[in-house]
ZADO-1210 file (C-alpha; in nm, 4 decimals, padded with zeros to 6 digits):
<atoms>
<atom x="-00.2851" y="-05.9059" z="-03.1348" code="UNK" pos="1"/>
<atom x="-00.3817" y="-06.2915" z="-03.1053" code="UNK" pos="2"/>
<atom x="-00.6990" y="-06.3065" z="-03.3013" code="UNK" pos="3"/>
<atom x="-00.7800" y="-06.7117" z="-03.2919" code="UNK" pos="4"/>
<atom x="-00.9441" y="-06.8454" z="-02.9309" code="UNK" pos="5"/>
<atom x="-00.8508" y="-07.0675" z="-02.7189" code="UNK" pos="6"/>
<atom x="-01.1612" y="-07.2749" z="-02.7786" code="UNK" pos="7"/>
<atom x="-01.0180" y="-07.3138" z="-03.1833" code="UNK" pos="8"/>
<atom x="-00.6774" y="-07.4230" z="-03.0413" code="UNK" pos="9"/>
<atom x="-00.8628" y="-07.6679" z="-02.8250" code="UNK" pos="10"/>
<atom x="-01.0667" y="-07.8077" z="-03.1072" code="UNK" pos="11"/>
<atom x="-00.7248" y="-07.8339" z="-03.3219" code="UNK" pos="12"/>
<atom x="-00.5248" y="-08.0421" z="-03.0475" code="UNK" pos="13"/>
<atom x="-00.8232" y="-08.2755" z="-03.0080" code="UNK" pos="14"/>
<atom x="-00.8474" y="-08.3034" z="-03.3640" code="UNK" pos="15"/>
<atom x="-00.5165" y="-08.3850" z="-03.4126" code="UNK" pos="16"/>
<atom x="-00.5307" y="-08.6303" z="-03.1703" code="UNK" pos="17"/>
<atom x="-00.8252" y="-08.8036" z="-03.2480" code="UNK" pos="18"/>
<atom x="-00.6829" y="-08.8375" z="-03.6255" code="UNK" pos="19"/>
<atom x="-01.0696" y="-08.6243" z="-03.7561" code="UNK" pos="20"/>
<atom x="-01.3138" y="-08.4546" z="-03.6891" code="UNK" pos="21"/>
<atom x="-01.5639" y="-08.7179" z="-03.6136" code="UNK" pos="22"/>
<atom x="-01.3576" y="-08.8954" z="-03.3942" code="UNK" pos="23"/>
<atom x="-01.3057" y="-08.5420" z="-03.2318" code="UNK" pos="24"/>
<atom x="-01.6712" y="-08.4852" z="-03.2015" code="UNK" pos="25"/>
<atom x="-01.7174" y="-08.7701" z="-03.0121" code="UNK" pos="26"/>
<atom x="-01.5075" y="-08.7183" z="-02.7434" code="UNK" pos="27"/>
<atom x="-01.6160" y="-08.3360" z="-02.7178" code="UNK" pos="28"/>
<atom x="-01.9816" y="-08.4068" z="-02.7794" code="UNK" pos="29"/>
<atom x="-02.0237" y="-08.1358" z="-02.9740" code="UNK" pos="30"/>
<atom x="-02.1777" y="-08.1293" z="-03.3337" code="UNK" pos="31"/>
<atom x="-01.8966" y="-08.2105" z="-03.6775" code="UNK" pos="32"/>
<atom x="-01.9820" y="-07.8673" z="-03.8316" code="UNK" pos="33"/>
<atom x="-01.8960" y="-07.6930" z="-03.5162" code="UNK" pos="34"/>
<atom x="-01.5320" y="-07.8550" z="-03.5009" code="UNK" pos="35"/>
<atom x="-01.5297" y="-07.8152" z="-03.8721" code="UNK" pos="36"/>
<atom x="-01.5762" y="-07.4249" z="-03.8535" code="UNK" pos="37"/>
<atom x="-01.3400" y="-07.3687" z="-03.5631" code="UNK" pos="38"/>
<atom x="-01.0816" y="-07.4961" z="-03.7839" code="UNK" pos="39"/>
<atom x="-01.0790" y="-07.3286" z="-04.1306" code="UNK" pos="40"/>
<atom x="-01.1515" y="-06.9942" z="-03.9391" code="UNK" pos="41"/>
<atom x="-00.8198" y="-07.1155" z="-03.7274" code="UNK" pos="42"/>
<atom x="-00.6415" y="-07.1812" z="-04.0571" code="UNK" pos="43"/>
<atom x="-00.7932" y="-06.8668" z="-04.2157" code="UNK" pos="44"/>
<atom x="-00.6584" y="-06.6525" z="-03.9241" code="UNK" pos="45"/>
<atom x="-00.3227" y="-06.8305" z="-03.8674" code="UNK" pos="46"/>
<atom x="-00.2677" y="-06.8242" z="-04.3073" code="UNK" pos="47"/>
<atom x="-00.1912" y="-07.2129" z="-04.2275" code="UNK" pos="48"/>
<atom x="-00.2843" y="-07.4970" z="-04.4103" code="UNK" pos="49"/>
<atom x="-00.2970" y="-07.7400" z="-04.0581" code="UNK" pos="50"/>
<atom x="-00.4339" y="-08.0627" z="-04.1467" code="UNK" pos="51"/>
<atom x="-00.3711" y="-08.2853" z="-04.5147" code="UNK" pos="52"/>
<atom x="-00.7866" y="-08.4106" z="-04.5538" code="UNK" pos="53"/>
<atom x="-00.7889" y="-08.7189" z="-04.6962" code="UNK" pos="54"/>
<atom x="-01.1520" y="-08.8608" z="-04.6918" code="UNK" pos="55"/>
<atom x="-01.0557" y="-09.2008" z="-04.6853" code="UNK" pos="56"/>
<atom x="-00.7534" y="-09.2057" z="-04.4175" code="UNK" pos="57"/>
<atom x="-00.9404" y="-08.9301" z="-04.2214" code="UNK" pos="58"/>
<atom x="-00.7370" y="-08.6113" z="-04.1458" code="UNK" pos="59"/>
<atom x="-00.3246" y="-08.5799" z="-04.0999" code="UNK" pos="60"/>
<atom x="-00.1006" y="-08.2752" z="-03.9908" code="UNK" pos="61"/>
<atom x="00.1169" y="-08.1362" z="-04.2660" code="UNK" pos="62"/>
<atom x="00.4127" y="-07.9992" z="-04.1440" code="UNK" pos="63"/>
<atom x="00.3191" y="-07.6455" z="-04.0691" code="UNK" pos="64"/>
<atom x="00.0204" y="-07.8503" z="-03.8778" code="UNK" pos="65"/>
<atom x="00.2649" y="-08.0207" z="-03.6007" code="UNK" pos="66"/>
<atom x="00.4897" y="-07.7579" z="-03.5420" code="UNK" pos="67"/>
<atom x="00.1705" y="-07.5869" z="-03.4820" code="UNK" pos="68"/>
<atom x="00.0553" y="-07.7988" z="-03.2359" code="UNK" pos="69"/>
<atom x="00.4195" y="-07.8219" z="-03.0347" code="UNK" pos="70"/>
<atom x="00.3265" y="-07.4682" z="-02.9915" code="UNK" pos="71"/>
<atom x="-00.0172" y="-07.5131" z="-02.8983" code="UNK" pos="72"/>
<atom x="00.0118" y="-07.7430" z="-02.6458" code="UNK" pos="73"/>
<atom x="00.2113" y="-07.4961" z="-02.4272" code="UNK" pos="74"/>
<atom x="-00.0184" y="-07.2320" z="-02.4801" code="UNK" pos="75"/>
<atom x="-00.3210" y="-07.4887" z="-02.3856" code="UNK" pos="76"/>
<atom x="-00.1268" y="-07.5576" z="-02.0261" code="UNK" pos="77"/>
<atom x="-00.0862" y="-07.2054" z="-02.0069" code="UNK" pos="78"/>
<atom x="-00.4410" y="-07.1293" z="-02.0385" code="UNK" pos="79"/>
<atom x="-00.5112" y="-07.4146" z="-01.8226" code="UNK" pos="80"/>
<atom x="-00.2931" y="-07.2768" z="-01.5027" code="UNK" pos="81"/>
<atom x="-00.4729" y="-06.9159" z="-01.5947" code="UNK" pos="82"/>
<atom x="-00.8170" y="-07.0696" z="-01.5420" code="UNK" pos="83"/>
<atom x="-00.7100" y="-07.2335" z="-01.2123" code="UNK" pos="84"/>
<atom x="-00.5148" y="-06.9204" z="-01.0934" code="UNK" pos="85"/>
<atom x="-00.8161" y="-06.7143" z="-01.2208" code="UNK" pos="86"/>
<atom x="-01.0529" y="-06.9240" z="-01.0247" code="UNK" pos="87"/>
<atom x="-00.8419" y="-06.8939" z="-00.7057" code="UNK" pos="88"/>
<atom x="-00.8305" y="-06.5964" z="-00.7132" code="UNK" pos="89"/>
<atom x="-01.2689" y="-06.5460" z="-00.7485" code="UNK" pos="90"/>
<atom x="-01.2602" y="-06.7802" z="-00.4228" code="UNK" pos="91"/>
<atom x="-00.9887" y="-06.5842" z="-00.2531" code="UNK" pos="92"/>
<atom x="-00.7399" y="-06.8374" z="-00.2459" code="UNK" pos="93"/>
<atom x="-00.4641" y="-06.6301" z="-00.4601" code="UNK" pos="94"/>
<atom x="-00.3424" y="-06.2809" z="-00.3955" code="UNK" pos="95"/>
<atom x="-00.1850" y="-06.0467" z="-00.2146" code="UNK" pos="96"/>
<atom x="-00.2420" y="-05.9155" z="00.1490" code="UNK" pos="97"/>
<atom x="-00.0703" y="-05.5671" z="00.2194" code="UNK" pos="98"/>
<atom x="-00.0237" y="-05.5978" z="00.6107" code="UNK" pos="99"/>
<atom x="00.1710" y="-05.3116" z="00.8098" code="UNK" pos="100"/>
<atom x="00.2869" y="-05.3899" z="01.1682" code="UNK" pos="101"/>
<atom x="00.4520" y="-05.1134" z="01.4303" code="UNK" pos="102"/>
<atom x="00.7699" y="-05.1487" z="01.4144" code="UNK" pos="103"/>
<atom x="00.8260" y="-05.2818" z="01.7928" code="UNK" pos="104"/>
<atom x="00.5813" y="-05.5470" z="01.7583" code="UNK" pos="105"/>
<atom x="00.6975" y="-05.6927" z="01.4357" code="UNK" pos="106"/>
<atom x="00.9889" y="-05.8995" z="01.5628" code="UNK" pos="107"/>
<atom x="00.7676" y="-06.0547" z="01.8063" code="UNK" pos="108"/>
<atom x="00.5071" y="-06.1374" z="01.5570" code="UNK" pos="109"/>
<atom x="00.5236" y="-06.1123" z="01.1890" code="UNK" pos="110"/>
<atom x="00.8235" y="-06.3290" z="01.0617" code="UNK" pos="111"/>
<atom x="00.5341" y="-06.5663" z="01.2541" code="UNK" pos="112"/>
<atom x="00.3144" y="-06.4660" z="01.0811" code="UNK" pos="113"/>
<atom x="00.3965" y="-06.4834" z="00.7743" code="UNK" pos="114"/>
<atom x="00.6048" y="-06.8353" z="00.7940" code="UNK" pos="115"/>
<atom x="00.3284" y="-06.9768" z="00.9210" code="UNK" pos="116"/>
<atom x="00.0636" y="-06.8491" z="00.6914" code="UNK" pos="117"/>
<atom x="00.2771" y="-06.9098" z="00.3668" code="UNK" pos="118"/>
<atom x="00.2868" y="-07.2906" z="00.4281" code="UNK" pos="119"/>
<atom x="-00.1237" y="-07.2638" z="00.5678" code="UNK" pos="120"/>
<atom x="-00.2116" y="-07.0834" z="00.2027" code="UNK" pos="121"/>
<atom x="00.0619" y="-07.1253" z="-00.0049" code="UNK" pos="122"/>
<atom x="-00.0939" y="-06.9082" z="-00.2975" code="UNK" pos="123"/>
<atom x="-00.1468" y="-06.6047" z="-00.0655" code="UNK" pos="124"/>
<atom x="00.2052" y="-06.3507" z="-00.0498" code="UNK" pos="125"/>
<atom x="00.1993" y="-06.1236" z="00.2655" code="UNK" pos="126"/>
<atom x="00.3518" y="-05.7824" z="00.2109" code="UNK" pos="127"/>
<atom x="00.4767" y="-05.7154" z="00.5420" code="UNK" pos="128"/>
<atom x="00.5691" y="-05.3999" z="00.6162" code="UNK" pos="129"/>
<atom x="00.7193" y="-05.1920" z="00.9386" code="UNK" pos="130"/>
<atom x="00.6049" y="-04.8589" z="01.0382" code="UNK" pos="131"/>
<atom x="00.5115" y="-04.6264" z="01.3348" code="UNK" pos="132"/>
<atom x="00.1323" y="-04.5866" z="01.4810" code="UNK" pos="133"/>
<atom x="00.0404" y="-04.2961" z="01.2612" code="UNK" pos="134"/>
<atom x="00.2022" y="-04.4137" z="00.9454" code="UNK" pos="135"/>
<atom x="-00.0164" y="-04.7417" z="00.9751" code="UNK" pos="136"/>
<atom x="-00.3056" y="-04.5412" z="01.0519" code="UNK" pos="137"/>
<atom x="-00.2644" y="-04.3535" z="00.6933" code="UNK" pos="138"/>
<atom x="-00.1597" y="-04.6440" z="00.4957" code="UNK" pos="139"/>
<atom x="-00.5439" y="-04.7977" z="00.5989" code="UNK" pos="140"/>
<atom x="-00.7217" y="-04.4562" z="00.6027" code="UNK" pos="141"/>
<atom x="-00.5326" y="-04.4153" z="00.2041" code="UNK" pos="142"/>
<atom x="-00.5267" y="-04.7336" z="00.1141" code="UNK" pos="143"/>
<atom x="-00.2045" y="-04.8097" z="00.0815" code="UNK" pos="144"/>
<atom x="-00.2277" y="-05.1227" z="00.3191" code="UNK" pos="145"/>
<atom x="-00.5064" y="-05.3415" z="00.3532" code="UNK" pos="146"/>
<atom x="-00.4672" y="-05.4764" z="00.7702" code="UNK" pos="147"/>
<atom x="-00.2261" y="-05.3148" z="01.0433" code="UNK" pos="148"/>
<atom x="-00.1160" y="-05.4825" z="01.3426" code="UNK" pos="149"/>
<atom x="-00.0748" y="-05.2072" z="01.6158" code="UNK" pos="150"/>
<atom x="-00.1390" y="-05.1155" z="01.9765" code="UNK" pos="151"/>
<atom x="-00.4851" y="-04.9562" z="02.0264" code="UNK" pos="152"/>
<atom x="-00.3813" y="-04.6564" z="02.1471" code="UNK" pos="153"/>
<atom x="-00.6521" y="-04.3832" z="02.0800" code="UNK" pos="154"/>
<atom x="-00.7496" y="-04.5765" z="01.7800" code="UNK" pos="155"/>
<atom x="-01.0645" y="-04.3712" z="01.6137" code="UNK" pos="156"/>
<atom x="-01.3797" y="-04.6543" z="01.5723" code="UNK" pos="157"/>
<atom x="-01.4807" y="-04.3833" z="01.3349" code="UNK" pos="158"/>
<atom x="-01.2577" y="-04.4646" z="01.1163" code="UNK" pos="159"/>
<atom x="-01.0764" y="-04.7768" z="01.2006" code="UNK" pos="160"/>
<atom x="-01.2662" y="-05.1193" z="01.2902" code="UNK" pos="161"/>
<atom x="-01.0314" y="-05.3505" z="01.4588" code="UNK" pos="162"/>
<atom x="-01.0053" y="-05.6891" z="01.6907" code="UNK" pos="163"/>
<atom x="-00.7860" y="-05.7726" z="01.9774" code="UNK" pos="164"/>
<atom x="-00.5017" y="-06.0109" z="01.9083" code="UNK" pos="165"/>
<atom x="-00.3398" y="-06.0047" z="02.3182" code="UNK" pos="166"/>
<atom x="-00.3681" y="-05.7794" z="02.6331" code="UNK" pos="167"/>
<atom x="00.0457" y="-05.7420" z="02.7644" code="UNK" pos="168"/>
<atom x="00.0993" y="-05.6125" z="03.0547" code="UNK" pos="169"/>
<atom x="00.3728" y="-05.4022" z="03.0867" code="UNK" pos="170"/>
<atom x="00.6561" y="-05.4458" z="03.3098" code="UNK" pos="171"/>
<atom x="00.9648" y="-05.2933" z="03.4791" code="UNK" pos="172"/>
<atom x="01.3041" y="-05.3799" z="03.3279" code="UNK" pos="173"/>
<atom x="01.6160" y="-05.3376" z="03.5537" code="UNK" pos="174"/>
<atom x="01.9853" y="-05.4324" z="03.5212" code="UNK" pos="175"/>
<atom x="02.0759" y="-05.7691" z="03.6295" code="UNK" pos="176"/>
<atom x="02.3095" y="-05.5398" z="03.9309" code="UNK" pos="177"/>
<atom x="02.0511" y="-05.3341" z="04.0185" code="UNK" pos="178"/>
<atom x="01.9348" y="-05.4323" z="04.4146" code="UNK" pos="179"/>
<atom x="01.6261" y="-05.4755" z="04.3450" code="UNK" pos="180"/>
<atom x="01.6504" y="-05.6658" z="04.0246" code="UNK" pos="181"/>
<atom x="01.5309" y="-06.0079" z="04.1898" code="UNK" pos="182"/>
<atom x="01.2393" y="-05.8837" z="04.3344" code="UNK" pos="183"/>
<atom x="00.9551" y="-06.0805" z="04.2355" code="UNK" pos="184"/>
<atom x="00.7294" y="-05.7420" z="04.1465" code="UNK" pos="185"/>
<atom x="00.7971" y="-05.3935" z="04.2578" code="UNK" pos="186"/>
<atom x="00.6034" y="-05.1127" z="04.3267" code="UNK" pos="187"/>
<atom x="00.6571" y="-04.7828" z="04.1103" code="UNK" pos="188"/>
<atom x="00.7214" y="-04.6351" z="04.3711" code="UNK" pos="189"/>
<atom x="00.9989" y="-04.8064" z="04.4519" code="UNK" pos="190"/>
<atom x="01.1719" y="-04.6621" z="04.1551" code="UNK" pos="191"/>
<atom x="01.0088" y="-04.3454" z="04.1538" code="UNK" pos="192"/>
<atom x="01.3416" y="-04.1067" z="04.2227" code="UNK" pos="193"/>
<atom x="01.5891" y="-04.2941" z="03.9698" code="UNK" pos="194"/>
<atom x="01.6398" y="-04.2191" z="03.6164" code="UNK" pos="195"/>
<atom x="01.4382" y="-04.3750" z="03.3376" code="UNK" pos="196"/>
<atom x="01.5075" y="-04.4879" z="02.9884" code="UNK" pos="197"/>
<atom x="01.2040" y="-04.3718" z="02.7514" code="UNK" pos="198"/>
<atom x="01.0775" y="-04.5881" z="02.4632" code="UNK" pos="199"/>
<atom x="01.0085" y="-04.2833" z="02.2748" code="UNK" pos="200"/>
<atom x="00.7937" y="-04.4316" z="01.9602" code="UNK" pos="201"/>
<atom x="00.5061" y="-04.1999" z="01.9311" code="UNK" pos="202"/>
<atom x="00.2587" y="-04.3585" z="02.1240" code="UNK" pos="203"/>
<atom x="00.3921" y="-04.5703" z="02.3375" code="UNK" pos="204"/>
<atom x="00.5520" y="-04.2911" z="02.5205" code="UNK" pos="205"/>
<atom x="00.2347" y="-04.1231" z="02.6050" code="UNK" pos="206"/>
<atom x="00.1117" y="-04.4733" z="02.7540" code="UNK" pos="207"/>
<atom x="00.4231" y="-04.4835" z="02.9666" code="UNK" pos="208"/>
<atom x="00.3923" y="-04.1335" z="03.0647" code="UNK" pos="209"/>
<atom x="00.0034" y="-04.1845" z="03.1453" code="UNK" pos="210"/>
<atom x="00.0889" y="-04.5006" z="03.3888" code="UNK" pos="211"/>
<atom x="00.3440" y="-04.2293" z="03.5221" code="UNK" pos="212"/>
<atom x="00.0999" y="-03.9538" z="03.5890" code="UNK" pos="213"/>
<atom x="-00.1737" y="-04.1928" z="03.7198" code="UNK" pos="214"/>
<atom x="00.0916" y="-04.2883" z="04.0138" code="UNK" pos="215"/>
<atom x="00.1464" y="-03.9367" z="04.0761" code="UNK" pos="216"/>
<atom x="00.5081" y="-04.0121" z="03.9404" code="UNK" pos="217"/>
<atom x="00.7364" y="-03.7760" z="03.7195" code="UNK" pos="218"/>
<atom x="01.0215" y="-04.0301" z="03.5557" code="UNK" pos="219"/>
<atom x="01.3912" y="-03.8809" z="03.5334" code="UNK" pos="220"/>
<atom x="01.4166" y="-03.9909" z="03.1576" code="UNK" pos="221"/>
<atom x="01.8033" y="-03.9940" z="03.1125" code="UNK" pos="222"/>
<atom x="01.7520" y="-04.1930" z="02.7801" code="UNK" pos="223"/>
<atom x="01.5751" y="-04.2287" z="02.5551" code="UNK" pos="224"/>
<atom x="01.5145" y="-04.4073" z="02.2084" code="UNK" pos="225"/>
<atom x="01.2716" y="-04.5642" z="01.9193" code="UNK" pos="226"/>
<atom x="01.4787" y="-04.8529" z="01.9548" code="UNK" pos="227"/>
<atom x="01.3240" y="-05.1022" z="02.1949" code="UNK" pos="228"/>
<atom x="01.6876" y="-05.2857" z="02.1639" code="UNK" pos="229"/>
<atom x="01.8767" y="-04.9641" z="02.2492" code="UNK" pos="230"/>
<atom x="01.6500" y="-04.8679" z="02.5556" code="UNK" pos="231"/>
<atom x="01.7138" y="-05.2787" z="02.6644" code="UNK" pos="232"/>
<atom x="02.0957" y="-05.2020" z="02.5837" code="UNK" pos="233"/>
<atom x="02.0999" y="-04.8740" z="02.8432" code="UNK" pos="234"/>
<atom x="01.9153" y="-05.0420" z="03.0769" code="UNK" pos="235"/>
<atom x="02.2068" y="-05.3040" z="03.0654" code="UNK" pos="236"/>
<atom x="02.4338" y="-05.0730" z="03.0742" code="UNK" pos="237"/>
<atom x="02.2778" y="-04.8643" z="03.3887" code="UNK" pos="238"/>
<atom x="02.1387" y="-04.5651" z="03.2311" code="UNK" pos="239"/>
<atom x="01.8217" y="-04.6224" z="03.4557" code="UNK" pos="240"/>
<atom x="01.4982" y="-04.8575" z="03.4373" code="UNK" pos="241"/>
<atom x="01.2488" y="-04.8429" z="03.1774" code="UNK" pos="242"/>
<atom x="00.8488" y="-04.9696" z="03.1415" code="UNK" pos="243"/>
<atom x="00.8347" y="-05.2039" z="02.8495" code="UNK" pos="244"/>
<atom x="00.4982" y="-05.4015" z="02.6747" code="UNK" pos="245"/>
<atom x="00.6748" y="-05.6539" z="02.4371" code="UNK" pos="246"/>
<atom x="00.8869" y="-05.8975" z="02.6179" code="UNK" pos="247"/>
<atom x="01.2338" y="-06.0715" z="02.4174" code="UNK" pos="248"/>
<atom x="01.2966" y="-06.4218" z="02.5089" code="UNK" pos="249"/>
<atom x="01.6067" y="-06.3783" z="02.6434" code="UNK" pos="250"/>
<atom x="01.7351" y="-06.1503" z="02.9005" code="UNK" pos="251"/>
<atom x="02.0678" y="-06.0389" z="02.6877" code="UNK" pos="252"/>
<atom x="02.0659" y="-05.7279" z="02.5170" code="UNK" pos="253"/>
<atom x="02.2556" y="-05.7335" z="02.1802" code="UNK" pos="254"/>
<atom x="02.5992" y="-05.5755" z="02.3372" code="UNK" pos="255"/>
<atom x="02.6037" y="-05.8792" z="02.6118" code="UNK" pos="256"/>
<atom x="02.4419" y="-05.7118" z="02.9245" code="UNK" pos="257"/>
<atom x="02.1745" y="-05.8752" z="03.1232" code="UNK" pos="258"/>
<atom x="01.8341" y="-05.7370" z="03.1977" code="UNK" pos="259"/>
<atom x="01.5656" y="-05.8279" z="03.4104" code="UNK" pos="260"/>
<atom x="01.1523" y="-05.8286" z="03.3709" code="UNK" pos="261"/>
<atom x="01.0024" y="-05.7301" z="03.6619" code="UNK" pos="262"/>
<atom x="00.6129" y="-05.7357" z="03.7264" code="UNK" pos="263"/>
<atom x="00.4372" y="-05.4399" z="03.8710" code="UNK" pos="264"/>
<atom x="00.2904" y="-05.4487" z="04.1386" code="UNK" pos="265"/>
<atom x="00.0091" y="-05.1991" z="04.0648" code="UNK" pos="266"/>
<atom x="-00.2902" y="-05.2401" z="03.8938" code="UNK" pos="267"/>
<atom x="-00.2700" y="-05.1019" z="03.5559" code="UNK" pos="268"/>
<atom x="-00.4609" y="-05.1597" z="03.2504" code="UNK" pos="269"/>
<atom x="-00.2956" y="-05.3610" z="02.9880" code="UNK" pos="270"/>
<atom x="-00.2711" y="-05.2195" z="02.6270" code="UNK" pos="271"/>
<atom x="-00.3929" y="-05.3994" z="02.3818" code="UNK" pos="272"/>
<atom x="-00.2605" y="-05.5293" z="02.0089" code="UNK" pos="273"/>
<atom x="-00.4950" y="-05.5250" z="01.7886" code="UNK" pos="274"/>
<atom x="-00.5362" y="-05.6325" z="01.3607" code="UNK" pos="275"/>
<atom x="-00.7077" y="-05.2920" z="01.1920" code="UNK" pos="276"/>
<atom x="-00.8142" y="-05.2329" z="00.9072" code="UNK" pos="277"/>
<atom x="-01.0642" y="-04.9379" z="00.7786" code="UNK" pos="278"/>
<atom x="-01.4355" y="-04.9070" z="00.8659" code="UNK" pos="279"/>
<atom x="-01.6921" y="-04.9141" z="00.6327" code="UNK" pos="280"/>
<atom x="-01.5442" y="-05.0909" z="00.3912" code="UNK" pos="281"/>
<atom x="-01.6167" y="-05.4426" z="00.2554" code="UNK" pos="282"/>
<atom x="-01.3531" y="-05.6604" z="00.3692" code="UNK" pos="283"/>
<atom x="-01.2941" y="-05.9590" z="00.1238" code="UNK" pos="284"/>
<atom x="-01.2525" y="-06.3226" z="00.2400" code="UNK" pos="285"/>
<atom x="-00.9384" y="-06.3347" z="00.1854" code="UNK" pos="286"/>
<atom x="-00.8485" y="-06.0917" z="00.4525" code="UNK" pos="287"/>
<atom x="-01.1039" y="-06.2070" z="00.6760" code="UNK" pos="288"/>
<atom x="-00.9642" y="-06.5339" z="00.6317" code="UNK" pos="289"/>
<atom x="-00.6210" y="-06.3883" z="00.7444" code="UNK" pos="290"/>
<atom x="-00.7476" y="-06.2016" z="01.0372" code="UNK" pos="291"/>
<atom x="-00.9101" y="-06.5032" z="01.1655" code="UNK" pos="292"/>
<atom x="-00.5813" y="-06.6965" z="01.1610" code="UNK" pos="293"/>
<atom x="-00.4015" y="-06.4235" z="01.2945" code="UNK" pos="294"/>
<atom x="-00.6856" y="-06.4349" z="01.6170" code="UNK" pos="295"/>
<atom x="-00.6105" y="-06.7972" z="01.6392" code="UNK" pos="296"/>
<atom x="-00.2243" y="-06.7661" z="01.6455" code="UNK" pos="297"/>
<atom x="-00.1738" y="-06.5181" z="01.9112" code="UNK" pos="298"/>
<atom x="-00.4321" y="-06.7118" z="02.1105" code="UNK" pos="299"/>
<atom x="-00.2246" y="-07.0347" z="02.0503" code="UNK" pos="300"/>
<atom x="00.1024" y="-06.8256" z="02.1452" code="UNK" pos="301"/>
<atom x="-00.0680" y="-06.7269" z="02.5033" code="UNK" pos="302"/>
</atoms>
């Protein structure tokens, strides 16, 4: 174990420098027998003989003394970038922020995210992290993950404190040949007798199913997937029509079919993505500091 301080090694490169103690003393402003005694304990520890003291010509490094000193100059700028990470990380400007996202919303949002963030606070690594609704729920409730981005669905304010990121509305998505694909909204009525392609992700198929049952409306599903790709892909393909939330850029499904967002023409409550993260717990800057940037991104993106 390294028994000599960093405050000796200081002492020894300034004395070194400076060519004695006095000289060293000086520029320190600190008292000779103070420099003096961090140095023979330094030379008592290392077994060293450091410095040649010649009263008249001051003090000079004998050989052991400079390679010495090669050595403690790295360990000095070591120390150095250990006080500055240290102190970054007391002012939460260094660390890491655990952040789980549901697995549909992530490739809208979190490459974003964390691109964005990374160049905002360089010093600050997001470990992003895909999952369903009750996995993310867990992960805060144990600890394992520090903020979730997920759709409020049921969410217990018992347990979970959270804040609204966006509202989407959900939509109808048809194939680009269906008749009624150019419609500029439909009713769900209008589709009420012809099969439906479930996003089946626990959660989001209960809200489907609840806009279903509100509409006194019992969907055909003839598909069905966790895959918000594969549900666009059978839509392209004609399996049926299917209520989505997150909406791609582009109207191509990976295989090369064409799909089309249709608004509904009903009035139905949008659900909501929010950033979580548990209740009753003291939430350090540096995640408050993320959620607020997070608040001011999605509002941006609107």
């Amino acid at each position: 174990m390294v028994r000599y301080t960093i405050k000796q090694c200081h002492y020894f490169a300034i004395v070194a420098e400076q060519g004695g103690i006095a000289q060293a003393a000086r520029v320190l402003n600190i008292s000779q027998p103070a420099i003096a005694q961090a140095i023979d304990k330094l030379e008592e520890i290392t077994g060293l003989q450091l410095f040649d003291r010649q009263h008249a010509k001051g003090m000079s490094l004998t050989i052991a003394g400079r390679s010495f000193l090669k050595e403690i100059h790295g360990f000095l700028k070591h120390a150095e970038a250990l006080n500055r990470s240290t102190e970054n990380i007391a002012s939460n400007l260094q660390g890491t922020i655990r952040l789980g996202c549901f697995q549909s919303i992530a490739p809208f949002h979190i490459a974003r995210l964390v691109s964005r963030y990374s160049k905002h606070m360089p010093q600050i690594r997001i470990d992003a992290q895909e999952h369903l609704q009750e996995e993310l729920i867990s992960g805060i409730l144990e600890e394992k993950i520090d903020l979730a981005i997920l759709y409020n669905l049921d969410l217990d304010p018992s347990e979970l404190s959270w804040h609204v990121l966006t509202r989407p509305q959900p939509y109808i998505l048809l194939p680009e040949d269906h008749p009624l694909a150019y419609q500029s909204s439909l009713s769900l009525q209008n589709l009420a007798d012809e099969p439906y392609v479930l996003f089946d992700a626990p959660g989001s198929r209960e809200y489907f199913f609840a806009i279903f049952s509100a509409h006194k409306i019992t969907p055909k599903v003839a598909f069905k997937s966790t895959s918000l790709e594969s549900v666009r892909s059978a839509v392209g393909h004609g399996l049926g029509f299917s209520l989505l939330t997150m909406r791609p850029q582009t109207k191509q499904t990976y295989d090369g079919h064409l799909v089309v967002p249709i608004k509904i023409k009903e009035s139905i409550n949008p659900t909501e993505i929010v950033i979580a993260h548990k209740q009753n717990i003291l939430q350090p800057e540096i995640l408050t500091s993320f959620i607020k940037y997070c608040r001011n991104d999605f509002k941006e993106k609107e």
